[in-house]
DRENRO-733155 format. One record per residue: residue in three letters; x, y, z of N, C-alpha, C, O in turn; residue number from 1. Coordinates in steps of 0.2 Angstrom, whole numbers, plus 2048, in hexadecimal, padded with zeros to 3 digits. Example, Ala and Ser with C-alpha at 12.3 -4.5 7.8 and 13.67 -1.06 7.14 Angstrom:
2
  res  n.east  n.north  n.up  ca.east  ca.north  ca.up  c.east  c.north  c.up  o.east  o.north  o.up    n
  ALA     842      7E4   827      83E       7EA    827     842      7F0   827     847      7EF   82A    1
  SER     840      7F5   823      844       7FB    824     840      800   827     843      806   828    2
//
This chain:
182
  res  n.east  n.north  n.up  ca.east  ca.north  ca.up  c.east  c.north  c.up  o.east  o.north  o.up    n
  UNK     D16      B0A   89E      D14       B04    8A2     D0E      B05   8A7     D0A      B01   8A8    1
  UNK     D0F      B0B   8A9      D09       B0C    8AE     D02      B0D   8AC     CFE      B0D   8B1    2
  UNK     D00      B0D   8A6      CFE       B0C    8A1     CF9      B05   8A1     CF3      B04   8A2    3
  UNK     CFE      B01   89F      CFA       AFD    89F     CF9      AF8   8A6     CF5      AF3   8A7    4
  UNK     CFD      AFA   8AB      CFB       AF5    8B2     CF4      AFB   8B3     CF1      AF7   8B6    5
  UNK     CF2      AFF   8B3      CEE       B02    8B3     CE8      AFC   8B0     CE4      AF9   8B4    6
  UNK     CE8      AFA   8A9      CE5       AF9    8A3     CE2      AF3   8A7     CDC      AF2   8A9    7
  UNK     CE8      AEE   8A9      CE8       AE8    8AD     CE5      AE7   8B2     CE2      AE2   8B3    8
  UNK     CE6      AEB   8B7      CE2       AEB    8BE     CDE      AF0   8BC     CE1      AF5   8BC    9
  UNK     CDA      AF0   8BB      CD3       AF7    8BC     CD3      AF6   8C4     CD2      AFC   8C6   10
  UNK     CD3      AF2   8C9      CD3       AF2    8CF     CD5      AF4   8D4     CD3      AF3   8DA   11
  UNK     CDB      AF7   8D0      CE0       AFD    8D6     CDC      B03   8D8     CDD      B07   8DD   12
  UNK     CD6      B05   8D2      CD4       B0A    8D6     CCE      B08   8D9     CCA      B0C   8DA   13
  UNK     CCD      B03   8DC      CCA       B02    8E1     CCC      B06   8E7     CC8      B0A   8EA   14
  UNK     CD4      B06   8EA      CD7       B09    8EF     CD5      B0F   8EE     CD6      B12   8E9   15
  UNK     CD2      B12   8F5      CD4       B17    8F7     CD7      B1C   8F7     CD6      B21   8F4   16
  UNK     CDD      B1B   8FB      CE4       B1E    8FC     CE9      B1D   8F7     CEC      B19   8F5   17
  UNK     CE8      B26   8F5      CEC       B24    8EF     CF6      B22   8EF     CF9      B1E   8EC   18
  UNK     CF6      B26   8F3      CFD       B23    8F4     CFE      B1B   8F7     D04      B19   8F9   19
  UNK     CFA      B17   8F7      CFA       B0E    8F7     CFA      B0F   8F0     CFF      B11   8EE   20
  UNK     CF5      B0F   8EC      CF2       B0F    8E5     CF8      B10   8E0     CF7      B0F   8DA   21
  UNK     CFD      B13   8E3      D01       B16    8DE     D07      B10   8DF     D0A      B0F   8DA   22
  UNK     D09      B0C   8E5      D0D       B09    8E8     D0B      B02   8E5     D10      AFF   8E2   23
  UNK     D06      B00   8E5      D02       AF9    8E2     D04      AFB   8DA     D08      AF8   8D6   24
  UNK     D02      AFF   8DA      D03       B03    8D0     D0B      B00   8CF     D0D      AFC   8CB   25
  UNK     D0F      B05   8D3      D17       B03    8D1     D18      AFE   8D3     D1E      AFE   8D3   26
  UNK     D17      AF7   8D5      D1A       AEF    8D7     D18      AED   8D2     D1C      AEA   8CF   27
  UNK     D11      AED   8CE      D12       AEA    8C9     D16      AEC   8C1     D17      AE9   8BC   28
  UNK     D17      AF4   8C3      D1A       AF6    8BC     D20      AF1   8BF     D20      AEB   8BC   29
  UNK     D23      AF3   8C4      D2A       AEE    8C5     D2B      AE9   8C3     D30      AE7   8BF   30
  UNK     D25      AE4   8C5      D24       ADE    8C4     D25      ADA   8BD     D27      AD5   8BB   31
  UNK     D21      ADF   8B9      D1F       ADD    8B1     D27      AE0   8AF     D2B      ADB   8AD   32
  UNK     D2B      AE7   8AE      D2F       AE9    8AE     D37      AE2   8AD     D3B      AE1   8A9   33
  UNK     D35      AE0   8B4      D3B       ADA    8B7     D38      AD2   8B4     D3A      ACC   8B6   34
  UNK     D34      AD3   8AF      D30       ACC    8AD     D32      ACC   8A5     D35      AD0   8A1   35
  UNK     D30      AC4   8A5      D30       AC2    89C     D2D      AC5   89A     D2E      AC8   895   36
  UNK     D28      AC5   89D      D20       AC4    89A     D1D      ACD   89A     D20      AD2   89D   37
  UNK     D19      ACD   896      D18       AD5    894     D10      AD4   899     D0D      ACF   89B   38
  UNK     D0D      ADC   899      D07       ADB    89B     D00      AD6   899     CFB      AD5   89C   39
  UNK     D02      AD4   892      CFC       AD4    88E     CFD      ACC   890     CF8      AC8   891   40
  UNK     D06      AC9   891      D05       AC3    891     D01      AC0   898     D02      ABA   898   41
  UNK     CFD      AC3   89E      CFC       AC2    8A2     CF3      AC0   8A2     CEF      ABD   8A7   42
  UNK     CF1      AC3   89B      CEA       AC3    89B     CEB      ABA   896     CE5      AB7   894   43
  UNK     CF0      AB8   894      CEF       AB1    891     CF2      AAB   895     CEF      AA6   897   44
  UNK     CF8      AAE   896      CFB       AA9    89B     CF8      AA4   89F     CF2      AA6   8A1   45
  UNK     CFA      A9F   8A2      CF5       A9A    8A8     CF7      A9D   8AF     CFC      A9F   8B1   46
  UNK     CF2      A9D   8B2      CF3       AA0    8BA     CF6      A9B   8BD     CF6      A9C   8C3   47
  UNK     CF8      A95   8BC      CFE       A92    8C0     D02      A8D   8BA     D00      A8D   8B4   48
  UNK     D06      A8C   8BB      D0B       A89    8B6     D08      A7E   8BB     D07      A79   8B7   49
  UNK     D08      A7E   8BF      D04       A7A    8C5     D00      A74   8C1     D01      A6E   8C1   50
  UNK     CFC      A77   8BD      CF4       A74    8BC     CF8      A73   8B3     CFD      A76   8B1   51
  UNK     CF3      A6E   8B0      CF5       A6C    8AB     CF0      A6E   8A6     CEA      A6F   8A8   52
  UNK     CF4      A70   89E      CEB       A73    89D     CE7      A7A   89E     CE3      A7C   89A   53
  UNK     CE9      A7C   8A2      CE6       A80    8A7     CE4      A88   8A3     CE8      A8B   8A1   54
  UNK     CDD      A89   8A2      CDA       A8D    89D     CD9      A93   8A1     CD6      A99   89E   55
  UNK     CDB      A93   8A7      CD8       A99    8AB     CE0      A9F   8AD     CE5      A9F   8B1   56
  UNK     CDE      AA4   8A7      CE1       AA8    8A8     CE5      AAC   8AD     CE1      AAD   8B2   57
  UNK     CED      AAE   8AD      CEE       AB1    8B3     CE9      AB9   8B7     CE8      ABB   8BD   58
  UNK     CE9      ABA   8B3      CE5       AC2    8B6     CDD      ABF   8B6     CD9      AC4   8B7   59
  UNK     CDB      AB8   8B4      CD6       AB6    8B4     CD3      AB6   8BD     CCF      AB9   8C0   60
  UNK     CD9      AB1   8BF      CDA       AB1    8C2     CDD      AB4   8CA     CDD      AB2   8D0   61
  UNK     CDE      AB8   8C8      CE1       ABE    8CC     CDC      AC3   8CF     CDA      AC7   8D4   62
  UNK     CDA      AC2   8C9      CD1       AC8    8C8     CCC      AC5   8CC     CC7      AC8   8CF   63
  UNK     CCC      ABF   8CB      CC8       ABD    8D0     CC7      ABA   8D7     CC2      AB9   8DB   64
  UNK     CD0      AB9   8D9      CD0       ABB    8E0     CD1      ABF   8E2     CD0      ABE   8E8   65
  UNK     CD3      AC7   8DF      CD1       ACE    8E4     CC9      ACE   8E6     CC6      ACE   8EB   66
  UNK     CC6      ACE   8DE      CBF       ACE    8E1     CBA      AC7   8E5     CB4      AC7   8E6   67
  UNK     CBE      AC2   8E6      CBE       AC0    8EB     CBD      AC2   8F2     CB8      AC1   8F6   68
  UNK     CC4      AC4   8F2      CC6       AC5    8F9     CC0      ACE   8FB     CBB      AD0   8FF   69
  UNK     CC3      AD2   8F5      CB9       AD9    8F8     CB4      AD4   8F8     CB3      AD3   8FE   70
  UNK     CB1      AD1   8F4      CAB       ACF    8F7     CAA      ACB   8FD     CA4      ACB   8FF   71
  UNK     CAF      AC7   900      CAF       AC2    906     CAF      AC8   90C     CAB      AC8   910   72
  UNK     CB4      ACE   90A      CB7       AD4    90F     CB0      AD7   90F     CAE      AD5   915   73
  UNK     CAB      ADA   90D      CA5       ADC    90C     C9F      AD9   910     C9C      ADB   914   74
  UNK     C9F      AD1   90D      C99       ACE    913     C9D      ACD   91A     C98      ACB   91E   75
  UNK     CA1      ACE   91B      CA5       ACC    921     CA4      AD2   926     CA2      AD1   92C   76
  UNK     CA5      AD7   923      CA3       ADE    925     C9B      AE0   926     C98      AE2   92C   77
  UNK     C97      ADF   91F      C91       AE0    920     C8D      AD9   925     C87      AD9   925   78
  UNK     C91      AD5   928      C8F       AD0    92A     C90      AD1   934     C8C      AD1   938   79
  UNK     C96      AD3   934      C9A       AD1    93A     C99      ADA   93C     C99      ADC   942   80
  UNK     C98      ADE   937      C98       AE5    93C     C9F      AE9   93D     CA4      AE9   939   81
  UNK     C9F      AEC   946      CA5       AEF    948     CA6      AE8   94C     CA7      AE9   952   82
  UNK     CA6      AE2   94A      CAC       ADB    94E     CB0      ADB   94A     CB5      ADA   94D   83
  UNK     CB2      ADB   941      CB6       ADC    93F     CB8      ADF   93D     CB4      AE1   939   84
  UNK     CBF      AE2   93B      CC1       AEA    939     CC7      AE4   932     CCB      ADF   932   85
  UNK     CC4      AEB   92E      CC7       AE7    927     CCB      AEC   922     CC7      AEF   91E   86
  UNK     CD1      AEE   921      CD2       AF2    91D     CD0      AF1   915     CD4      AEE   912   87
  UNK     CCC      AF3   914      CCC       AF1    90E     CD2      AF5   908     CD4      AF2   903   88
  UNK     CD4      AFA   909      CD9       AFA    904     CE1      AF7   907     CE6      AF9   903   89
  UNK     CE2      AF5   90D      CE6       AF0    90B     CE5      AE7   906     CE6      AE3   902   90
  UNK     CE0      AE9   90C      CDC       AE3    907     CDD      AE2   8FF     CE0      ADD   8FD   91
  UNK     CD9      AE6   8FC      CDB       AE8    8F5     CE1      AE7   8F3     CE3      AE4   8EE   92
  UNK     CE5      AEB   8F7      CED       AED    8F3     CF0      AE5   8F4     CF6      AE4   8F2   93
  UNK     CED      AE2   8F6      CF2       ADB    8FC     CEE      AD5   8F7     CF1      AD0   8F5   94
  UNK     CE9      AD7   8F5      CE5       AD1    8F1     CEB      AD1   8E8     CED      ACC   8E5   95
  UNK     CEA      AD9   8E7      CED       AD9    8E0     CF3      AD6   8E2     CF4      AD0   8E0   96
  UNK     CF9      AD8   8E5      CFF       AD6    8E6     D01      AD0   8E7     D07      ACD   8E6   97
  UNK     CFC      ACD   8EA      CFE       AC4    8EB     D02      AC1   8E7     D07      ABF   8E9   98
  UNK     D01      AC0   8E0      D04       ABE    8DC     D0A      AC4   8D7     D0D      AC1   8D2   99
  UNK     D0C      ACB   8D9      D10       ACC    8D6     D16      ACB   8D5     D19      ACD   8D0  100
  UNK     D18      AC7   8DA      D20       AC4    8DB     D20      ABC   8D3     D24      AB9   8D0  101
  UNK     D19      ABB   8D3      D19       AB5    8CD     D1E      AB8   8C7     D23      AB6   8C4  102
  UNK     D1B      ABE   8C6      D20       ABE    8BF     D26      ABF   8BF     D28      AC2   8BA  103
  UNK     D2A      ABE   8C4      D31       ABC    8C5     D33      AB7   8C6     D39      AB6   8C7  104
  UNK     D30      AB1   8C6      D2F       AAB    8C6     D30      AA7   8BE     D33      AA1   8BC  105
  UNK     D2E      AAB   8BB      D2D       AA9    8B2     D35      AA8   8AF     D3A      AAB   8B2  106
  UNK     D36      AA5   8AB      D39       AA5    8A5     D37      AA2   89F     D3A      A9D   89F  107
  UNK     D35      AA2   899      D36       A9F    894     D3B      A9E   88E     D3E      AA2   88B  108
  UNK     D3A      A96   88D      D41       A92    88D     D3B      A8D   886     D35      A8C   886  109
  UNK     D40      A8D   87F      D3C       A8D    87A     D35      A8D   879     D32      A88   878  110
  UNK     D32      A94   878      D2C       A98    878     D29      A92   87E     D24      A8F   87C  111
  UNK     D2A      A90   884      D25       A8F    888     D27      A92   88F     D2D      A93   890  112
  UNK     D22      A94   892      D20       A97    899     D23      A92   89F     D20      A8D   89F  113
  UNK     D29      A93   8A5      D2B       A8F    8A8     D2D      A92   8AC     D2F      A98   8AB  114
  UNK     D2D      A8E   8B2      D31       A91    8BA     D38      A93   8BA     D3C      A8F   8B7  115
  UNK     D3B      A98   8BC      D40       A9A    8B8     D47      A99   8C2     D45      A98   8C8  116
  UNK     D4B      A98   8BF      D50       A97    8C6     D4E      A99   8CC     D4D      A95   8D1  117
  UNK     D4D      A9E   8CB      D4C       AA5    8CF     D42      AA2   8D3     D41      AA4   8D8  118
  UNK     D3F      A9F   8CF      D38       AA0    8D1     D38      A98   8D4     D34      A96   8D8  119
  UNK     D3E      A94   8D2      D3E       A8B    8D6     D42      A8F   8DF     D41      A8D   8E4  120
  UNK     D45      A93   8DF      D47       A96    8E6     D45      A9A   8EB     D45      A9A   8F1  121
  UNK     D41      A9F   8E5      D3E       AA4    8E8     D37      AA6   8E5     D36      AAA   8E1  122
  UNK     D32      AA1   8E9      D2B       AA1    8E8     D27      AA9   8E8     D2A      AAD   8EB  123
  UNK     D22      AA9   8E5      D21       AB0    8E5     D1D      AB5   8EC     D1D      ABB   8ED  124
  UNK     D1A      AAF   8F2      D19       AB6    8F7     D21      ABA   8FA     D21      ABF   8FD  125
  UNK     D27      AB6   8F8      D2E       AB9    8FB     D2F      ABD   8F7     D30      AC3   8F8  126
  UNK     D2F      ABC   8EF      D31       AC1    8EB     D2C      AC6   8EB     D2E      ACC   8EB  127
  UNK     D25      AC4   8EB      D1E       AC8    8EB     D20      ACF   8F1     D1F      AD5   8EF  128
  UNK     D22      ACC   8F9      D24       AD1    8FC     D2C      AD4   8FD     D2E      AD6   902  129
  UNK     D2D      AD4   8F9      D35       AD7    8F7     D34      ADC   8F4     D35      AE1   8F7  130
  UNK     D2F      ADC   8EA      D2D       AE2    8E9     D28      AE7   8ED     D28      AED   8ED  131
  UNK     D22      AE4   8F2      D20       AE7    8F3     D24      AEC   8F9     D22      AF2   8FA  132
  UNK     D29      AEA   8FE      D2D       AEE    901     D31      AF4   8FD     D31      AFA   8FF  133
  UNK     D34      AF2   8F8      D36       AF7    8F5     D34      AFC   8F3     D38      B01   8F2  134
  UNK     D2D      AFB   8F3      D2A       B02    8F0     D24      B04   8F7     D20      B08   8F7  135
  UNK     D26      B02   8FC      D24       B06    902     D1D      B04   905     D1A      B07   909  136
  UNK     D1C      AFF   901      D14       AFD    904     D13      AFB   90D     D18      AF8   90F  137
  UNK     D0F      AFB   911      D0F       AFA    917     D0F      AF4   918     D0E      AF0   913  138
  UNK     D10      AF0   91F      D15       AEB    923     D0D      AE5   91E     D0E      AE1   91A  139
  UNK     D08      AE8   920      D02       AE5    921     CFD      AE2   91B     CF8      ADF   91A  140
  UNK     D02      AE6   915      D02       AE2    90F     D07      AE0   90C     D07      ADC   907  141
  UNK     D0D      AE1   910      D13       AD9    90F     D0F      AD3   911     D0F      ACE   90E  142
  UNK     D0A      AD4   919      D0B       ACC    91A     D06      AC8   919     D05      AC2   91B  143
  UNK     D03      ACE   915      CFC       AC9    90D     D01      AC5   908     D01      ABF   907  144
  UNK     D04      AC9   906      D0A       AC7    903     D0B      AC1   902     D08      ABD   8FE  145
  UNK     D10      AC0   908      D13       ABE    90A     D0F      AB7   90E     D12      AB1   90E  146
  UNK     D0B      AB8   910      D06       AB1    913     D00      AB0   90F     CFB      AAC   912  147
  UNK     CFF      AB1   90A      CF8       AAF    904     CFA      AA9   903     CF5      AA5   902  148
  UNK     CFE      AA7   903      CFF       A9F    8FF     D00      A9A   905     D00      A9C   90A  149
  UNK     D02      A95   903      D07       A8F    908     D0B      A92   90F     D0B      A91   915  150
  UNK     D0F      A95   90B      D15       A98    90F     D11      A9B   916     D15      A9C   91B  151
  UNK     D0D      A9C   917      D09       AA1    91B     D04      A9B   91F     CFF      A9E   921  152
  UNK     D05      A95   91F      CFF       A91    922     D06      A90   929     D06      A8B   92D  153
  UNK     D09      A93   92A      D0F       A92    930     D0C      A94   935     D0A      A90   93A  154
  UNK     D0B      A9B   935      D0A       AA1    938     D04      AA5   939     D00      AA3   934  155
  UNK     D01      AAB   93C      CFC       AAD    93B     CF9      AB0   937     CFC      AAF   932  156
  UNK     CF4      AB3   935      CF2       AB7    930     CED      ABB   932     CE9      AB9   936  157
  UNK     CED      AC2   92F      CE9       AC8    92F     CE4      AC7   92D     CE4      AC5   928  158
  UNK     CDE      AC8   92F      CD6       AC6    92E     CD9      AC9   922     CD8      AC4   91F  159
  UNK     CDA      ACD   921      CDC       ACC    91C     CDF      AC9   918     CDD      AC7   913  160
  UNK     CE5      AC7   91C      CE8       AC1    919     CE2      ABC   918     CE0      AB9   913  161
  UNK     CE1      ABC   91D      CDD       AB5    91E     CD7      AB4   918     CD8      AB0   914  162
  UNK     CD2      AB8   917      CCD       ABB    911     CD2      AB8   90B     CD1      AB2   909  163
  UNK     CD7      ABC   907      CDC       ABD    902     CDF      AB5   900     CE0      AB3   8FA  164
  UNK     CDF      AB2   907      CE3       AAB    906     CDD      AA7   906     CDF      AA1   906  165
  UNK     CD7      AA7   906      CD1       AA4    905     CCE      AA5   8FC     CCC      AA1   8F8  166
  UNK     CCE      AAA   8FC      CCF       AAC    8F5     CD3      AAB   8F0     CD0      AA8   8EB  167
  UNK     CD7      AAB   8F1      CDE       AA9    8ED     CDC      A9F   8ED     CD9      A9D   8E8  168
  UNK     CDC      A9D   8F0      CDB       A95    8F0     CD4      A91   8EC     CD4      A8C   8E9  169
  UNK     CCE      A98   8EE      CC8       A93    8EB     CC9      A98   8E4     CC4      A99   8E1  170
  UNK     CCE      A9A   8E2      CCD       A9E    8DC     CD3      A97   8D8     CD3      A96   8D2  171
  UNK     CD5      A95   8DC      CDC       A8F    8D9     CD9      A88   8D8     CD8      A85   8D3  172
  UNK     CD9      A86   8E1      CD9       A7F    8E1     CD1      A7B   8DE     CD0      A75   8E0  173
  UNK     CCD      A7E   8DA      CC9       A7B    8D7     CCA      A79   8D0     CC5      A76   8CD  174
  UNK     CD1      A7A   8CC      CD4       A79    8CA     CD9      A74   8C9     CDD      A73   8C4  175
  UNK     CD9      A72   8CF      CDF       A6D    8D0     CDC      A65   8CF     CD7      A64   8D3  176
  UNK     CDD      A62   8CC      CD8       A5A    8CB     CDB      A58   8D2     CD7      A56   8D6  177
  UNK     CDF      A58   8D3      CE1       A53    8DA     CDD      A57   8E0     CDE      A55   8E6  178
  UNK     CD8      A5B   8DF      CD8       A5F    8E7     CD1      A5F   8E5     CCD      A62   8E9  179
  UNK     CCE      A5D   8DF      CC5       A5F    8DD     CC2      A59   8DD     CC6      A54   8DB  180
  UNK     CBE      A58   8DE      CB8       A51    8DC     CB6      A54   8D5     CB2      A59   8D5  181
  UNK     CB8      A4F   8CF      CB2       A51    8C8     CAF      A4A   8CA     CAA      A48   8C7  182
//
């Protein structure tokens, strides 16, 4: 399995430290492991169950808000200097994992893909940082985790989070007919 989340994120080796690298690595074996859905089915799948139609793949979309969030983290830096301090491999590790808690969310229920008990109670930044606690990752990519989405417009957010939840939305909400002018 390590194998193919490898195959799937080429983006883990973005990180640095390998002992992150290796923790981001085991959340998603776990993830795919505790899921319906195999590795392969992430590169067909719809990245929101949300959107009707929806042509834009899950890792389509996943892909393109890590490299989102580096390139936003990059001109911010090459912009802003020493005013802002940016991890970037939490960063990384915190962008891939956003959506890991999704594939415990799934069930499919005659061959169709659907929110499964467990994903109508427990949305995925709570499950997203469930796994990533258990395999040891630091406070500081829980609370990417954990505040990329909705659930996180409460409270504050880590210049990271903050990037990552930027990312994450203009990779989404252009998608949604109700939030777009065609």
């Amino acid at each position: 399995m390590r194998e193919k989340v490898k195959k799937l994120w080429p983006e883990i080796d973005w990180i640095q430290d390998e002992e992150l690298k290796e923790k981001v690595t085991l959340c998603w074996v776990y993830a795919i492991e505790n899921s319906v859905l195999e590795p392969e089915d992430l590169e067909k799948i719809p990245f929101s169950l949300l959107i009707q139609n929806c042509n834009i793949t899950f890792m389509n979309h996943k892909r393109t808000a890590v490299q989102l969030s580096v390139d936003i983290a990059n001109r911010m830096q090459n912009n802003f200097g020493d005013e802002i301090k940016i991890n970037m491999d939490y960063l990384i590790a915190g962008a891939i994992l956003i959506d890991v808690g999704k594939l415990l969310e799934y069930e499919i229920i005659d061959g169709k893909l659907t929110t499964s008990n467990f994903g109508k109670y427990v949305r995925h930044p709570f499950s997203g940082v469930g796994i990533a606690q258990q395999f040891g990752l630091p406070p500081e990519v829980l609370h990417m985790i954990g505040t990329h989405s909705k659930e996180g417009d409460v409270g504050k957010r880590s210049v990271e989070s903050q990037i990552i939840h930027h990312a994450d939305f203009v990779s989404f909400e252009p998608f949604q007919e109700a939030k777009t002018l065609r």
